[in-house]
N, C-alpha and C positions, 0 to 999 in steps of 0.2 A: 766573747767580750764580757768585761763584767759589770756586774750592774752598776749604779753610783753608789750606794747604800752599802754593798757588799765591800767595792773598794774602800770607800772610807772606813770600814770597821779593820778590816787589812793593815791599808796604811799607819793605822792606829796601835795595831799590834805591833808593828813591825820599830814604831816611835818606843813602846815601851820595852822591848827587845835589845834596842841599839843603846839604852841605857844599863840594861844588864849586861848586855856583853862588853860594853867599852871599857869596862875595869879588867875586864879577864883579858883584851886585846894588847893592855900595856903590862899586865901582869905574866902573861904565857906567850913566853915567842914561840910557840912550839903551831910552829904552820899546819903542819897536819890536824893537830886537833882543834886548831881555830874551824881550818878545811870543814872537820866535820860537825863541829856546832852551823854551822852555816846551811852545811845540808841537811842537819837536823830539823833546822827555821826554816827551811827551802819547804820541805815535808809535810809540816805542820801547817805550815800556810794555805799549801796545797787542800788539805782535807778541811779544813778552814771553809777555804772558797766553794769545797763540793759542798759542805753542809751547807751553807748558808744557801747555793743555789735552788737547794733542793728543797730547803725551806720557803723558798721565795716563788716556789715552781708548784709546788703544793699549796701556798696560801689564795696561790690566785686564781688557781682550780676550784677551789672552793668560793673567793667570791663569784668566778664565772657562773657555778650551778648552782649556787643564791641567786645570782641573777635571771638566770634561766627559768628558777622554778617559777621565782616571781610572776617570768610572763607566760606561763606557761598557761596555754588555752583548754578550758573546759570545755565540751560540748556541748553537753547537759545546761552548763549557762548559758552557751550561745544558742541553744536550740529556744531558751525561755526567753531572751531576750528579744528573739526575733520575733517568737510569739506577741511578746508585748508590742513590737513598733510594727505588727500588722494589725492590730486592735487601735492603735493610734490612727492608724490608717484611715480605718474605717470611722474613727470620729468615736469610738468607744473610750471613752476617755477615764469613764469610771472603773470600768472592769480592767482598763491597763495599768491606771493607780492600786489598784485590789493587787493586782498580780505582781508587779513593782517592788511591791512595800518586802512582799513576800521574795521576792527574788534576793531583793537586798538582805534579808535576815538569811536565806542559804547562800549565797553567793559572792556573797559580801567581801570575801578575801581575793575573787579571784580577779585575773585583769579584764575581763567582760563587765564586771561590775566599776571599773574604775573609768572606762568609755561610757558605762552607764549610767553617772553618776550625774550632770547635768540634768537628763532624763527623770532620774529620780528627784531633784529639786523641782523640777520644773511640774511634774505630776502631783506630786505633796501639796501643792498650790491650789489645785483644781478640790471645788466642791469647801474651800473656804470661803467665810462670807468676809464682804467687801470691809476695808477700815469704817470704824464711826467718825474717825475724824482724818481726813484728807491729807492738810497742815499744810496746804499749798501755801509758798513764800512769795512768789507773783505769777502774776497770770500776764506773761506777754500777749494777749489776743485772745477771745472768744470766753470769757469767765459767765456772758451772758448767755452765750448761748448753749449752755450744754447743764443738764442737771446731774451730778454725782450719785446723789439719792435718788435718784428716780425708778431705779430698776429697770431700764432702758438697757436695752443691749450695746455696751460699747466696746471700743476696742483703745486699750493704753496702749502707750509706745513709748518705752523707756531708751533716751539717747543720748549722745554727745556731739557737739558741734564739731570737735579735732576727727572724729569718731569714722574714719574712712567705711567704712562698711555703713555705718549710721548716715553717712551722705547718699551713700546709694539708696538704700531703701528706705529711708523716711519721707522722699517726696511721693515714693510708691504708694504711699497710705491716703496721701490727696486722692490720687484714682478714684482707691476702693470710697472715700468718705463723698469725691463727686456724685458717684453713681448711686451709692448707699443711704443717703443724707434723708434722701424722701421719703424710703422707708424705713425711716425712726432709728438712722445706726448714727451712733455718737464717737466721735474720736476724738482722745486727747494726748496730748505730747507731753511726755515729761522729760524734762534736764535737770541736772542738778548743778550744771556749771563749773565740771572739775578742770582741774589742771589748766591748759592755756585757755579754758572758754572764758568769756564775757558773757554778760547782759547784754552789750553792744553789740557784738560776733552773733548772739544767736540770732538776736533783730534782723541784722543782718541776711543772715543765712533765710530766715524764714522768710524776709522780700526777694532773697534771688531766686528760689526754689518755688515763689507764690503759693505757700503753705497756706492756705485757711481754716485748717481747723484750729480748735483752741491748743494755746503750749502755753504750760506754767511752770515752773521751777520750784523742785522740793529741796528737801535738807536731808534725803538719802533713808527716811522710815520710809516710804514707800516702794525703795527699791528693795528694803530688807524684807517688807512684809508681802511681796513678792517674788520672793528668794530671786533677785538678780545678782548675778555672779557675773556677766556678762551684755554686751553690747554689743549692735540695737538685742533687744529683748520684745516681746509685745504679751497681754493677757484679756481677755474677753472675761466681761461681766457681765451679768442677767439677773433680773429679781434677786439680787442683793447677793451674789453668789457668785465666785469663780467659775465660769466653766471651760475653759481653757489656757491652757499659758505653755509660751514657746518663742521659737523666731517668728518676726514678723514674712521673712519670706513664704514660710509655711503655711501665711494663707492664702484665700481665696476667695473670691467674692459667691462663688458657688458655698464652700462653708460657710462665710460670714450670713449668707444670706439663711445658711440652716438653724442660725440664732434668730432670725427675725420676727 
């Protein structure tokens, strides 16, 4: 069958043909040799249609193993990468940024580093020191009770109200802030009110859900100066320093308590 592309170039030929030949049709009654101009364009057509096939049959062999190369898996970067998210593991957090940074500068093309690419934002985070200025635009609840500057170990939690996955786990953080609260662990919520949220809608959400810790609403620098790419998100601060940043399911009240 031929392809669309090939036919219409065909067809086209065959329009600029029937121009050439319809003077010689009224000019030469000689049947035979109309006969074999006919089979000549019959011919012509034919080898037409192979070349182009064959051109269409090759082009796409070749985006196939472009694409192929593309994903084509390293070991050597899957062996490093694993290395890094068993150092994660462990709560090594500085030695998997050290190792990260470096993976990224070898690895960088390959498709192990393109799953690992969140990872790598999320690590580059850790071991900066906290904003000097906040720039919170309002504090729906608890602006009193929680100090930014303090150097208290807290835990953010960057979300959205539409945010399904951010419904799930953001009353999860109540838990950890119930049990954690007494030994000096601070939690705060941030939204920033995109798309269908409200002011109203968050209110909302944070009396269905009996939120109590503090949630304020920023203008999206401290999503940036967090590399949030994604939602929920969460980052743990300490003495004025990141020392974690990732999903909020990822943690644990056994970790959180390793900041304490």
């Amino acid at each position: 069958m031929l392809r669309p592309r090939a036919l219409f170039v065909i067809l086209a030929v065959l329009a600029i043909l029937a121009v050439i030949v319809s003077p010689a049709v009224s000019q030469d009654t000689d049947v035979k040799k109309l006969e074999e101009r006919i089979a000549a364009l019959e011919t012509r057509i034919a080898t037409l249609e192979r070349t182009l096939a064959q051109r269409l049959t090759s082009l796409e062999r070749k985006i196939q193993q472009s694409g192929q190369a593309g994903n084509r898996v390293d070991p050597k970067a899957e062996a490093a990468y694993a290395e890094i998210s068993q150092l994660m593991t462990k709560g090594e957090y500085e030695q998997a940024r050290t190792q990260m940074t470096e993976f990224m500068k070898t690895y960088g093309g390959t498709s192990t580093a393109k799953k690992a690419r969140r990872t790598y934002q999320e690590l580059s985070v850790i071991g900066k020191a906290v904003p000097e200025n906040w720039k919170v635009e309002k504090w729906f609840q608890g602006e009193s009770d929680v100090d930014l500057s303090s150097g208290k170990t807290t835990l953010l939690v960057f979300w959205e109200e539409w945010c399904p996955h951010c419904k799930r786990e953001v009353p999860k953080m109540q838990s950890l802030y119930t049990d954690l609260k007494g030994e000096g662990l601070q939690v705060v919520g941030f939204t920033k009110c995109t798309k269908s949220s409200t002011p109203e809608k968050v209110e909302s959400f944070i009396a269905e859900k009996k939120i109590e810790y503090p949630v304020a609403k920023e203008d999206g620098t401290l999503s940036q100066y967090f590399n949030v790419s994604g939602i929920p998100a969460a980052a743990v601060i300490k003495d004025g320093k990141v020392v974690w940043r990732g999903h909020p399911a990822q943690l644990s009240e056994t970790r959180l308590k390793s900041w304490l």
